[in-house]
Backbone as JSON Lines, residues from 0, in Angstrom:
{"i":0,"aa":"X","n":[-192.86,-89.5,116.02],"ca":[-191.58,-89.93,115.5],"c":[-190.66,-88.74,115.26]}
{"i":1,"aa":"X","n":[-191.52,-87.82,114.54],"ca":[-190.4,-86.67,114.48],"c":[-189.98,-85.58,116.04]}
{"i":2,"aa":"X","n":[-190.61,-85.97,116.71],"ca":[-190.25,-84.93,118.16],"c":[-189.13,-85.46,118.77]}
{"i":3,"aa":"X","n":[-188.96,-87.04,118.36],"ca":[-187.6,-87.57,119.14],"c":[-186.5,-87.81,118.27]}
{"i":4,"aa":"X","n":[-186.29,-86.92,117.43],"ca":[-184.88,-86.63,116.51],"c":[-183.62,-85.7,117.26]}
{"i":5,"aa":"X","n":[-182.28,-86.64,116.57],"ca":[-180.99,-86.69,117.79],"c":[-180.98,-85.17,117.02]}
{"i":6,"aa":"X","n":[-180.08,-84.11,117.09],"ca":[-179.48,-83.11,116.48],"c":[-178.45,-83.31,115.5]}
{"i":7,"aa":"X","n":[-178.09,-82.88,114.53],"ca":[-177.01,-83.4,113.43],"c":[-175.79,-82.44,114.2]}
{"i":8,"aa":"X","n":[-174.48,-83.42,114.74],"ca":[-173.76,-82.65,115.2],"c":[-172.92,-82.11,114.28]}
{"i":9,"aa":"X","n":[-171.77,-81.12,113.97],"ca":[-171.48,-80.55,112.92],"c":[-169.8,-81.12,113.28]}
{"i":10,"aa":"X","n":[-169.24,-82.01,111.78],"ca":[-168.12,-82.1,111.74],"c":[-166.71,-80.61,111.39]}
{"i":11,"aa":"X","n":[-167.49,-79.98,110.74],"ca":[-166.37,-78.88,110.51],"c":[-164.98,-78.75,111.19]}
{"i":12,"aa":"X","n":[-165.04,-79.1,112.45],"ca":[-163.23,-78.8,112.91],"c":[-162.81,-80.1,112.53]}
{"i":13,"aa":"X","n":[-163.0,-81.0,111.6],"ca":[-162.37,-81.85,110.84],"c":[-161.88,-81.46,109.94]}
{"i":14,"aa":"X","n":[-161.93,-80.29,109.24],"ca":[-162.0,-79.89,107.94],"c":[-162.01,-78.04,108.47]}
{"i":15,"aa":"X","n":[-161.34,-77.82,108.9],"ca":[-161.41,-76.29,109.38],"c":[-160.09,-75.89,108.78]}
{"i":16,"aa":"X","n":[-158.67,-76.94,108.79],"ca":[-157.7,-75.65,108.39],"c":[-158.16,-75.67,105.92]}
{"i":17,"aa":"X","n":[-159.0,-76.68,105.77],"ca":[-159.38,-76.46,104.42],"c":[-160.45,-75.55,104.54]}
{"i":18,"aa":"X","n":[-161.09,-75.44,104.83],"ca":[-161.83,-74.36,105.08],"c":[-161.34,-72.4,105.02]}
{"i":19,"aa":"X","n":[-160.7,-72.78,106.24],"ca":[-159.76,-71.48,106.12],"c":[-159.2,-71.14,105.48]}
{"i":20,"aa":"X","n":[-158.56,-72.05,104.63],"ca":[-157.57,-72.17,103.57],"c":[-158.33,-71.18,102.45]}
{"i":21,"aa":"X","n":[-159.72,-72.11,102.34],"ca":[-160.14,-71.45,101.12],"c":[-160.81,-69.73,101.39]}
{"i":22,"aa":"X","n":[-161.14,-69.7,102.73],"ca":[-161.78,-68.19,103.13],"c":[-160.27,-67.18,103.12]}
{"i":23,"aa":"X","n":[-159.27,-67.74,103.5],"ca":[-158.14,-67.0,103.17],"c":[-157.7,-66.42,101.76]}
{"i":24,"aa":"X","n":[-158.05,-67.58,100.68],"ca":[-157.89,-67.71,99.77],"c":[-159.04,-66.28,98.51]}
{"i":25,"aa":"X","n":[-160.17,-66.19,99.42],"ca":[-161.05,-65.94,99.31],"c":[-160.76,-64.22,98.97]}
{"i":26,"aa":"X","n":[-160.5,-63.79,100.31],"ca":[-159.9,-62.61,100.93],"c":[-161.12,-62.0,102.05]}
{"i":27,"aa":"X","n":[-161.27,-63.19,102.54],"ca":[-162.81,-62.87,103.54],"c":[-162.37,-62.89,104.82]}
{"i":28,"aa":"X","n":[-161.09,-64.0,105.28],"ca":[-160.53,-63.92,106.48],"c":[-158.6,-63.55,106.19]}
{"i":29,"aa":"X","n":[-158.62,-62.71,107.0],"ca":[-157.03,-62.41,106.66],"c":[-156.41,-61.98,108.01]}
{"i":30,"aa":"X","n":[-156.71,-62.41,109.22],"ca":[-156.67,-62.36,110.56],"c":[-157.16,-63.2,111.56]}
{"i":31,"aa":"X","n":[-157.04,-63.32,112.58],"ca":[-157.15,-64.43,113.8],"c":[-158.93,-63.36,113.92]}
{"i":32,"aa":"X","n":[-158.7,-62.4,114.05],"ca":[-160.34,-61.45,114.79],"c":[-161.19,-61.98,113.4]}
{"i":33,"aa":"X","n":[-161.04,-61.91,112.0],"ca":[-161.51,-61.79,110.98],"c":[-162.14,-63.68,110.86]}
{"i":34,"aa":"X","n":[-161.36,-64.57,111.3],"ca":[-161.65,-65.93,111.14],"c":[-162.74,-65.98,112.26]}
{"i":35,"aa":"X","n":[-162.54,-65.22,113.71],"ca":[-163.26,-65.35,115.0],"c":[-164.86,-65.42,114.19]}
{"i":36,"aa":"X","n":[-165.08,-64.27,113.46],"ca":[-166.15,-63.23,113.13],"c":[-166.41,-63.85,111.9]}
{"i":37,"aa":"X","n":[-165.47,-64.78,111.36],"ca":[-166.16,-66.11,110.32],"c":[-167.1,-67.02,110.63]}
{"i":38,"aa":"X","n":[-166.22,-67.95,112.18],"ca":[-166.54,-69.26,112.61],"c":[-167.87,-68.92,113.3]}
{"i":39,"aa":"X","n":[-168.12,-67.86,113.73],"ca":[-169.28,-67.44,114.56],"c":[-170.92,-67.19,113.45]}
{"i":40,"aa":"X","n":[-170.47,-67.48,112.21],"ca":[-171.23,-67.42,111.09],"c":[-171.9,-69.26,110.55]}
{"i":41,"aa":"X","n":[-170.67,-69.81,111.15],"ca":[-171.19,-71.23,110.88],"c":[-172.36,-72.28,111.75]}
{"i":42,"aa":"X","n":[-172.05,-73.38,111.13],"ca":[-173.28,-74.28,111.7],"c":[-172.61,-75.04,113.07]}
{"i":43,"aa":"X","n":[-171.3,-74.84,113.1],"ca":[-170.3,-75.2,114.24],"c":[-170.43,-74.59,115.57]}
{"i":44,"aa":"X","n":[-170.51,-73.3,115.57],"ca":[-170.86,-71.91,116.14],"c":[-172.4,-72.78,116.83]}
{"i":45,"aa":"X","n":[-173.3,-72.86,116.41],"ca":[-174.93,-73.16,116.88],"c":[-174.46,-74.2,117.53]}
{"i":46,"aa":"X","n":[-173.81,-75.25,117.27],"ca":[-174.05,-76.8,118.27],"c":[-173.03,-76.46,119.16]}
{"i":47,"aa":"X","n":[-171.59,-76.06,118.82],"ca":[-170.98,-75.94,120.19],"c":[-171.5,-75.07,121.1]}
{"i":48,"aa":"X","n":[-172.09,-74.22,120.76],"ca":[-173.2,-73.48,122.08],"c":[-173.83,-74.48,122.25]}
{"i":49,"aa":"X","n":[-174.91,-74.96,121.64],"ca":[-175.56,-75.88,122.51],"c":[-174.81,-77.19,123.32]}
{"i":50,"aa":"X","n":[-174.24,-77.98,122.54],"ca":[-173.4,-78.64,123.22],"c":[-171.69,-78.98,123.27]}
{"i":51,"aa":"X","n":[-171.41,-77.91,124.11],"ca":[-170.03,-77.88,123.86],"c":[-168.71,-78.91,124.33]}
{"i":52,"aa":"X","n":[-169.84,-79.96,125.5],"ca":[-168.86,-80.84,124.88],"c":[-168.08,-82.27,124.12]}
{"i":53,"aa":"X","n":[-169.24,-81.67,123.35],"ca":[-169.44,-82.65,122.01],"c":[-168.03,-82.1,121.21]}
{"i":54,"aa":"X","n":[-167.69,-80.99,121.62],"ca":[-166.25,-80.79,120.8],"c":[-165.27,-80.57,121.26]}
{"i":55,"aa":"X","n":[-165.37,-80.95,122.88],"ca":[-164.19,-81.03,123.53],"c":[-164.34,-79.63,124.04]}
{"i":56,"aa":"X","n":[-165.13,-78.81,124.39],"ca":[-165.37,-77.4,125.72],"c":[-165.86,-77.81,126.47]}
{"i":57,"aa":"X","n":[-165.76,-77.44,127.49],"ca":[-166.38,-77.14,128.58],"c":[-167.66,-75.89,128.44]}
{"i":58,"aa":"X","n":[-168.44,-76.42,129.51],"ca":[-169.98,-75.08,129.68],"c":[-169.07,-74.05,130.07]}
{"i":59,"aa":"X","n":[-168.82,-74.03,130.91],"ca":[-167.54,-72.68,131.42],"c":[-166.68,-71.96,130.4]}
{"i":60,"aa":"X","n":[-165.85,-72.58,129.63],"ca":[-165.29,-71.81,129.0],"c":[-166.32,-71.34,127.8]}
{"i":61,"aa":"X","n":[-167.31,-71.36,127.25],"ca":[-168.03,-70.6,126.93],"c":[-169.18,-69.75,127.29]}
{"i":62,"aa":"X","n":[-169.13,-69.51,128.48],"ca":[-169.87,-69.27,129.12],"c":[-170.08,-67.56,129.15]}
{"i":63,"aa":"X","n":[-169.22,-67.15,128.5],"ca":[-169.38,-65.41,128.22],"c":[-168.94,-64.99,126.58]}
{"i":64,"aa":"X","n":[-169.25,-64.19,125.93],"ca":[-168.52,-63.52,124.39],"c":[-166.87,-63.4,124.66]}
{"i":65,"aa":"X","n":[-166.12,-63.37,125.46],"ca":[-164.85,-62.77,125.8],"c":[-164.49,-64.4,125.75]}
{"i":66,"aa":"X","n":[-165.08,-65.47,126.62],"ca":[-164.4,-66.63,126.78],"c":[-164.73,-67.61,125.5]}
{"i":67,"aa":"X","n":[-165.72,-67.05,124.72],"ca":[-166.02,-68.08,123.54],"c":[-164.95,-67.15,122.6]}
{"i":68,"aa":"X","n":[-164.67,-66.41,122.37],"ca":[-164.09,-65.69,121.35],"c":[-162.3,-66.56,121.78]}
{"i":69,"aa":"X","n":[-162.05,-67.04,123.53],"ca":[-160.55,-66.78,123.33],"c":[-160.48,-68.88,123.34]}
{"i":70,"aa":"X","n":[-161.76,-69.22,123.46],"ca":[-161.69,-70.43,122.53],"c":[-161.73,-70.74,121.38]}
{"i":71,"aa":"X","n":[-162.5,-70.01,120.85],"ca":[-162.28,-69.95,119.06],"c":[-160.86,-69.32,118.26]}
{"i":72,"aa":"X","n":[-160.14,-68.38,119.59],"ca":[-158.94,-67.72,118.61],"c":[-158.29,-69.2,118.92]}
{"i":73,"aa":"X","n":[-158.42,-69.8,119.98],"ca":[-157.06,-71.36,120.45],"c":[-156.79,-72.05,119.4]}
{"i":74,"aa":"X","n":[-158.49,-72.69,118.3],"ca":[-158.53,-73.5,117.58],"c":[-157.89,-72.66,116.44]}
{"i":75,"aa":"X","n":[-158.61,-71.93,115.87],"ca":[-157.84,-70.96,114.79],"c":[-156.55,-70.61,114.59]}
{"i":76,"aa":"X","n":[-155.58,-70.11,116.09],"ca":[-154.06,-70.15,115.98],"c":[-153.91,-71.5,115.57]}
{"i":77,"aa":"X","n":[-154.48,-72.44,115.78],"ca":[-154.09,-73.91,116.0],"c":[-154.11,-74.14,114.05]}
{"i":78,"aa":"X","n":[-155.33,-73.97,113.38],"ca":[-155.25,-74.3,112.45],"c":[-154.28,-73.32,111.33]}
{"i":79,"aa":"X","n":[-154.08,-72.15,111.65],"ca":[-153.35,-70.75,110.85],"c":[-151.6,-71.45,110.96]}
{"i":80,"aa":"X","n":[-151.41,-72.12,112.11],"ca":[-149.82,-72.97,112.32],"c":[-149.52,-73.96,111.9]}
{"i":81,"aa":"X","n":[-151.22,-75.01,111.18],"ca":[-150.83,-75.75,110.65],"c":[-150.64,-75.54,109.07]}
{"i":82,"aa":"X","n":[-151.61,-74.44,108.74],"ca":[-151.38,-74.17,107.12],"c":[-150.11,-73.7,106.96]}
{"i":83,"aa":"X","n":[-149.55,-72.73,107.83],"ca":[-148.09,-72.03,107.87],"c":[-146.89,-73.29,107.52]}
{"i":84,"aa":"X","n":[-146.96,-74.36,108.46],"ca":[-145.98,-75.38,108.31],"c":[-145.76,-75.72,107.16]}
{"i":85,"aa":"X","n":[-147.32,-76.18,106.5],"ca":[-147.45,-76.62,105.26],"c":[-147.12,-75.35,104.03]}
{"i":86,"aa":"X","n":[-147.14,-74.78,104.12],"ca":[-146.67,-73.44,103.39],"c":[-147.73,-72.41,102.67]}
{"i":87,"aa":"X","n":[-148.83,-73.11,102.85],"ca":[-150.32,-72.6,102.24],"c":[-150.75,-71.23,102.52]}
{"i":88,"aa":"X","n":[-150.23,-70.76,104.03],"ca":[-150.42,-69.38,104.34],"c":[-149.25,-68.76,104.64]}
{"i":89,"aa":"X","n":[-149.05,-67.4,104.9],"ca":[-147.85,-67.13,106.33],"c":[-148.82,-66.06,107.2]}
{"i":90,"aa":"X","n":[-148.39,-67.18,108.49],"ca":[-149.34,-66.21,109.67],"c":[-148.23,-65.76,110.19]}
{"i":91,"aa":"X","n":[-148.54,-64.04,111.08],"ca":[-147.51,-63.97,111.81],"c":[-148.24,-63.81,113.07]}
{"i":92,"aa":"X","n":[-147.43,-64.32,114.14],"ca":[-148.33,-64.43,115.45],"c":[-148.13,-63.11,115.9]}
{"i":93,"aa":"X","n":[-147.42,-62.3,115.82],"ca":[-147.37,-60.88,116.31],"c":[-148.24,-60.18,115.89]}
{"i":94,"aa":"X","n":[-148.55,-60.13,114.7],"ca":[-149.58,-58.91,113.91],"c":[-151.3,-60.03,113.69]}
{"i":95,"aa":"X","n":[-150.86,-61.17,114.0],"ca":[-152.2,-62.61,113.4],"c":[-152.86,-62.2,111.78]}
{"i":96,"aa":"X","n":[-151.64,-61.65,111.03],"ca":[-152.16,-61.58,110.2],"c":[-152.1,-62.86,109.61]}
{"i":97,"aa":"X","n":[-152.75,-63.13,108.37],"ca":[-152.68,-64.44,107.6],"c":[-152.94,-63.78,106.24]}
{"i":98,"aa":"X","n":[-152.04,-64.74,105.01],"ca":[-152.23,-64.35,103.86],"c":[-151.89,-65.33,103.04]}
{"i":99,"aa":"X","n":[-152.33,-65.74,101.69],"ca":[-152.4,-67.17,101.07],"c":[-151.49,-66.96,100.57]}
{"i":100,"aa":"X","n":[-150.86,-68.25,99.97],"ca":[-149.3,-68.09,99.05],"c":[-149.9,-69.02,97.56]}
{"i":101,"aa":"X","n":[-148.96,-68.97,97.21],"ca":[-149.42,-69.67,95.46],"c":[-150.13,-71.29,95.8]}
{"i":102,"aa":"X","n":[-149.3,-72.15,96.94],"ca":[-149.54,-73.06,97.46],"c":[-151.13,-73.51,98.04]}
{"i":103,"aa":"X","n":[-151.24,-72.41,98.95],"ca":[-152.43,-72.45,99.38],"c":[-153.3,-72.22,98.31]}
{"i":104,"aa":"X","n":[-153.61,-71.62,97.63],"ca":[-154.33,-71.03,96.29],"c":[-154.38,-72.38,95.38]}
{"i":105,"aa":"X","n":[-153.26,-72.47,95.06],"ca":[-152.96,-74.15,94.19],"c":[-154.48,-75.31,95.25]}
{"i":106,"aa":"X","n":[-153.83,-75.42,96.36],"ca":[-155.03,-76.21,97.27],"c":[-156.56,-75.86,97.08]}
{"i":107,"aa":"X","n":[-156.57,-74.56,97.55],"ca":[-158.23,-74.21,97.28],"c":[-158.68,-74.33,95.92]}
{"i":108,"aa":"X","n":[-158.56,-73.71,95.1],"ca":[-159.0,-73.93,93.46],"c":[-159.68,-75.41,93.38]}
{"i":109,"aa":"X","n":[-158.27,-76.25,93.61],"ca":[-158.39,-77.74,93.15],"c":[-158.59,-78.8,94.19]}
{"i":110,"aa":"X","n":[-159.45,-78.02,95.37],"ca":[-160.03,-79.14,96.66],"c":[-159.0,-80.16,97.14]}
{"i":111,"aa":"X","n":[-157.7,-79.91,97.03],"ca":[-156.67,-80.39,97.68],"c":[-156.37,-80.36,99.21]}
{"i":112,"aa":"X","n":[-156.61,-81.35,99.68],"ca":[-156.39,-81.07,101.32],"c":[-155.43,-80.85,102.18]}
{"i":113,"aa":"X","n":[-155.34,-80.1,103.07],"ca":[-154.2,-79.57,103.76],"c":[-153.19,-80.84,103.95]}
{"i":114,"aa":"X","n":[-153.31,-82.19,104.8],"ca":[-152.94,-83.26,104.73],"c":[-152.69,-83.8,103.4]}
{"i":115,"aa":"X","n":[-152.8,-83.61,102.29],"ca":[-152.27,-83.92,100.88],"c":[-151.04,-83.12,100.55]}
{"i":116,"aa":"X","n":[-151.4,-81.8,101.03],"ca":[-149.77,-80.66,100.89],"c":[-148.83,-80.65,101.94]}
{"i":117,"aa":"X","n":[-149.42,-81.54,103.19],"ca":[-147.93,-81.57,103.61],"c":[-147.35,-82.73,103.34]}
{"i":118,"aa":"X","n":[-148.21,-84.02,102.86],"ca":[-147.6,-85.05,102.54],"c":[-146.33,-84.79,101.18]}
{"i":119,"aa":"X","n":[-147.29,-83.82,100.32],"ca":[-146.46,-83.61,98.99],"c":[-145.09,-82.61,99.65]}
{"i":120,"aa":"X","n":[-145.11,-81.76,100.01],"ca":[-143.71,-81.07,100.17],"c":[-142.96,-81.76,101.51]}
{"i":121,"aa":"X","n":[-143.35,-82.99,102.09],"ca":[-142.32,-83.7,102.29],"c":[-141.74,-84.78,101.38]}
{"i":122,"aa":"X","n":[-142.75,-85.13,100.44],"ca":[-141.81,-85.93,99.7],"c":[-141.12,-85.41,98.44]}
{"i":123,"aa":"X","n":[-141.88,-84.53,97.85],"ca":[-141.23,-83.72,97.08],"c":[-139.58,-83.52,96.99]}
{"i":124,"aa":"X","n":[-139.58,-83.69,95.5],"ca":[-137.85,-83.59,95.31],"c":[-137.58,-82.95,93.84]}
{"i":125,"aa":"X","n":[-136.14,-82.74,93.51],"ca":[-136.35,-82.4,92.23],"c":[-136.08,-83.58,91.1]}
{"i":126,"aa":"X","n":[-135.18,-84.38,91.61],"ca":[-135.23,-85.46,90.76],"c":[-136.17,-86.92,90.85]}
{"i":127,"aa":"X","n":[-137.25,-86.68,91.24],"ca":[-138.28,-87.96,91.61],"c":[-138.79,-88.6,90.27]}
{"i":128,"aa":"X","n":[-139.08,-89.99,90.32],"ca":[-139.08,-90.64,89.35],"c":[-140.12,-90.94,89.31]}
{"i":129,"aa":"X","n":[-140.69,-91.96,88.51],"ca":[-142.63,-92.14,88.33],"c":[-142.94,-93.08,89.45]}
{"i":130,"aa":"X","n":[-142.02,-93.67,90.11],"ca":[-142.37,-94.53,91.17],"c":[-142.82,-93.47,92.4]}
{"i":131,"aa":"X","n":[-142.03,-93.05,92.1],"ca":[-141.72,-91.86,93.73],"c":[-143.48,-91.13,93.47]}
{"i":132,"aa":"X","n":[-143.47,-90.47,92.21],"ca":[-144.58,-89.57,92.21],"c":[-145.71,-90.11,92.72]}
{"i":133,"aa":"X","n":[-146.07,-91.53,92.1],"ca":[-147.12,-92.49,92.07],"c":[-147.88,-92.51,93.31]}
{"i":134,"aa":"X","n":[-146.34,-92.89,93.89],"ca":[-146.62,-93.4,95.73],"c":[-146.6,-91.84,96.32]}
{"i":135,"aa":"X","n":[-146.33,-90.7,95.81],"ca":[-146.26,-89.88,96.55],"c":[-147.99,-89.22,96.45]}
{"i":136,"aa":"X","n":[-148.41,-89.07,95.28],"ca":[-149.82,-89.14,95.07],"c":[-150.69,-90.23,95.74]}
{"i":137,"aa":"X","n":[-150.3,-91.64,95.7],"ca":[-151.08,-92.31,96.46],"c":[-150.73,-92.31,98.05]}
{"i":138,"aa":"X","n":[-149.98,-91.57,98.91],"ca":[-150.45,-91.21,99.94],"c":[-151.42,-90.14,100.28]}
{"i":139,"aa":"X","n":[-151.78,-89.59,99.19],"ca":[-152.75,-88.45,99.5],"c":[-154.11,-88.77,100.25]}
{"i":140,"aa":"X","n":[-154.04,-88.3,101.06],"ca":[-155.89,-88.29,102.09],"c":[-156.98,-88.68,101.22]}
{"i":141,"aa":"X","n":[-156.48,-88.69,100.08],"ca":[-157.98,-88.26,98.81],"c":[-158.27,-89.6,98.83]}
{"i":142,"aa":"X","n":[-157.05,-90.2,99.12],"ca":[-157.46,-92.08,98.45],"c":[-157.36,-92.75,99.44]}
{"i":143,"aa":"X","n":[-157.72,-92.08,100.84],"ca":[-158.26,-93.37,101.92],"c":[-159.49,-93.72,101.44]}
């Protein structure tokens, strides 16, 4: 019974720009090379080698250190542009540096999800009323 067990595939790029958020937050990743030399530490890292395309790679594009590294920077720019929008980091794509702002920090501390802060600083206002807040809190990710 136990020799024919499936592999636990690893959700993490569900949850990668909170993640980052908080390793940013951290002061462990503060670069696109520095996140590379993160993700290659995780349990994400082991199954997409083994099966990569369970996460949407191809065998080919990982198929060398040079081509797994310039798939892992794709997802990472990908998630460093979405914290940026939301205001949590500022990346700059010229230098790939990344660095947390009060926002992002506010998020990590208090397990706030990236999708909760951009919902809030779009609805965000200065004169919002208890209706507005209510519904603006109950769109948060937290309460699907």
């Amino acid at each position: 019974m136990l020799v024919f067990q499936k592999p636990i595939e690893s959700k993490f790029l569900g949850g990668l720009e909170d993640a980052m958020n908080a390793e940013i937050c951290l002061g462990t990743v503060s670069s696109i090379k520095d996140a590379i030399r993160w993700l290659t530490y995780t349990y994400f890292n082991i199954r997409l080698m083994r099966n990569p395309l369970c996460y949407g790679f191809k065998h080919d594009e990982l198929a060398t250190a040079e081509l797994r590294n310039s798939a892992m920077d794709r997802i990472i720019r990908e998630a460093a542009k979405k914290l940026h929008r939301t205001r949590m980091i500022r990346f700059s794509e010229a230098s790939t540096s990344m660095s947390i702002t009060s926002l992002g920090r506010i998020a990590s501390h208090y397990y706030i999800k990236a999708e909760s802060i951009a919902v809030y600083t779009k609805a965000i206002h200065e004169a919002m009323t208890d209706e507005e807040i209510l519904d603006m809190f109950s769109n948060s990710s937290e309460f699907e």
